[in-house]
N, C-alpha and C positions, 0 to 999 in steps of 0.2 A: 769516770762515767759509768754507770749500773751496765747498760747495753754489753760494754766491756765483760760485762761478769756475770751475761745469760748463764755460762756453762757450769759459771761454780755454784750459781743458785740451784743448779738444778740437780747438782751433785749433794747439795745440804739437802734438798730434798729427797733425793733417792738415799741417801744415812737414813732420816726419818723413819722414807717409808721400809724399808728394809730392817727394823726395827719393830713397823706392826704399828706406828704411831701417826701414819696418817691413812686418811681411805677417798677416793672418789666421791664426788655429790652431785649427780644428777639434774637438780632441783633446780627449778626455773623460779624467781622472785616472786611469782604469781604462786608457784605452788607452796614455797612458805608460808608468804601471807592468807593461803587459804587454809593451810594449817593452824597459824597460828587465830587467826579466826574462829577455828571451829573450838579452839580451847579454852577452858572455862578461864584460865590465868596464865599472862605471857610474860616471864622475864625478861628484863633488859640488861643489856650490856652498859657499861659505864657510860657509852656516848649516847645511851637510849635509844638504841635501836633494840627490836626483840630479836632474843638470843635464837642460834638457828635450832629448832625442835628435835633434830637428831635424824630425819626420815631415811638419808642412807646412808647409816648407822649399821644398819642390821643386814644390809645385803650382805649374801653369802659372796665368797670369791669368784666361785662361778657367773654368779650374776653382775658383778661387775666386770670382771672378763669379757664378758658378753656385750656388755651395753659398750665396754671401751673399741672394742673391735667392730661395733657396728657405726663407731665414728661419733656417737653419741656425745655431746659438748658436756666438761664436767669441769667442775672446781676439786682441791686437793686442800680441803682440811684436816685439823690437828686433834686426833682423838683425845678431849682433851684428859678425859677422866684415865687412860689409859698413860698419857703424857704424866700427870703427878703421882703417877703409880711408880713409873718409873726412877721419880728423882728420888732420893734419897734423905736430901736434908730440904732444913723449908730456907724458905726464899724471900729473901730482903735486898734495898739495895741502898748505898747512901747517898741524900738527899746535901746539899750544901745549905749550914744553917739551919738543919733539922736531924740530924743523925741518921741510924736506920731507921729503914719503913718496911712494913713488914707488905710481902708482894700477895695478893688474891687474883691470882689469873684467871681462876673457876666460872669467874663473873664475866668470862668473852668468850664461855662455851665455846663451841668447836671452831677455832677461825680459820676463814681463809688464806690458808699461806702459798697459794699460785691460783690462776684461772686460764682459760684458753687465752682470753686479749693481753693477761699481764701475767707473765713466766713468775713471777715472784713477787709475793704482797710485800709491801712497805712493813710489815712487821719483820720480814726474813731479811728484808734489801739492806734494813738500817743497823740491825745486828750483825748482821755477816761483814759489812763494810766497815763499822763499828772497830772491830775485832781486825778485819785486813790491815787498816791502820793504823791500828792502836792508838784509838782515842783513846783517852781519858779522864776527858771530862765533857759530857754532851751538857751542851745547856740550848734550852728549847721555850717553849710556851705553856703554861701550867695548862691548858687543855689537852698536852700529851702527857699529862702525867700518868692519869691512870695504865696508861697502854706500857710502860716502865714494867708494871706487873707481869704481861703476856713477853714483854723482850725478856727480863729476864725469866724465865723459864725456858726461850728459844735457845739464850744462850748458856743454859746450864746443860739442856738436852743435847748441843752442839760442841761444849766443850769449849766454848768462847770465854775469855775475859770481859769481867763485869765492868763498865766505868763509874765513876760515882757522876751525880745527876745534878744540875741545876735548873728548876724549872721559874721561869719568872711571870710576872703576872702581866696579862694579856693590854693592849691600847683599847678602850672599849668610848663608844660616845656616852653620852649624858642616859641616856637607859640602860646601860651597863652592856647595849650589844657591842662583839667585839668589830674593832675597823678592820674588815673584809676589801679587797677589790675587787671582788664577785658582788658585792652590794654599792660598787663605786663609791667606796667611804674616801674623805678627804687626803688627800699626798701630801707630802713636805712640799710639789712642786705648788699643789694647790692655795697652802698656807703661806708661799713667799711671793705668788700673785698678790695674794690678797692684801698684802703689807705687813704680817706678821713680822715682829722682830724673833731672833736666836730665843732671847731670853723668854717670849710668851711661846714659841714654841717646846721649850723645856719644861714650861710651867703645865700646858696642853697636858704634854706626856708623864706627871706626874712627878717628874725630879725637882728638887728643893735649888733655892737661887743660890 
């Protein structure tokens, strides 16, 4: 259970930051978006969100000291340009059925790896646990794939063991969106109401009779 492992998360981050590779951010959602508004062109991150602008970036020590001391609410991203500076060799990882791939984490600019509501982003939780106990083979939904890129780099800056990767291709309806239960997409309970047999449900899901 993560809850379990507040302390070590926050131990991975204090390596980090003690290191120079992560800094405070300030920066309220509002005040992104009003940055990235004000720019003539806004990169996106793999999932297409725009990438965060950098704004505190450039505060001095002092001034984050400052703003931390005054109780100020802040996130703890990962410098990231400062982050590939530090690694040494480049960064791949293996794919099952595809060999290596070569990783571009560059493309998730500075992320958030803790915030005041959540001690530890889902990039640091699933690495560090990863690693606790030694998996070795994640296998997940091809819309994490790209995020593969940003774990491994977490876990080459950590010292972590890499697993190799299976990602498979997502349940989607008849428009290729994927079946969500945030959009109440149909259940296996809802397919054996309705009288579906085993076998049209396997056929649904894509596998061969």
């Amino acid at each position: 259970m993560q809850s379990r492992h507040l302390p070590e998360y926050r131990a991975a981050l204090d390596r980090l930051e003690a290191r120079g590779l992560l800094y405070p951010c300030f920066c309220t959602r509002a005040d992104i978006q009003r940055e990235i508004e004000q720019a003539a062109t806004a990169p996106h991150a793999p999932d297409g969100s725009p990438l965060y602008p950098g704004l505190c970036r450039a505060l001095s020590t002092e001034q984050r000291m400052a703003r931390i001391a005054s109780g100020e609410p802040h996130a703890l991203r990962l410098d990231m340009a400062r982050a590939l500076a530090s690694v040494s060799t480049s960064l791949d990882f293996k794919e099952l059925g595809e060999g290596r791939v070569r990783c571009r984490p560059e493309r998730f600019g500075d992320a958030v790896l803790a915030r005041k509501d959540a001690p530890a982003s889902y990039h640091l939780c699933v690495t560090h646990d990863d690693a606790l106990q030694g998996v070795t083979l994640v296998t997940r939904g091809i819309d994490l794939k790209p995020a593969t890129d940003l774990h491994r780099l977490i876990q080459t800056l950590m010292g972590w063991p890499a697993p190799t990767y299976a990602h498979h291709a997502l349940l989607t309806d008849p428009t290729g969106r994927r079946l969500a239960k945030r959009d109440r997409a149909a259940t296996l309970r809802d397919l054996r109401h309705q009288g579906r047999s085993p076998t049209e449900v396997r056929a649904l899901a894509g596998f061969p009779d």
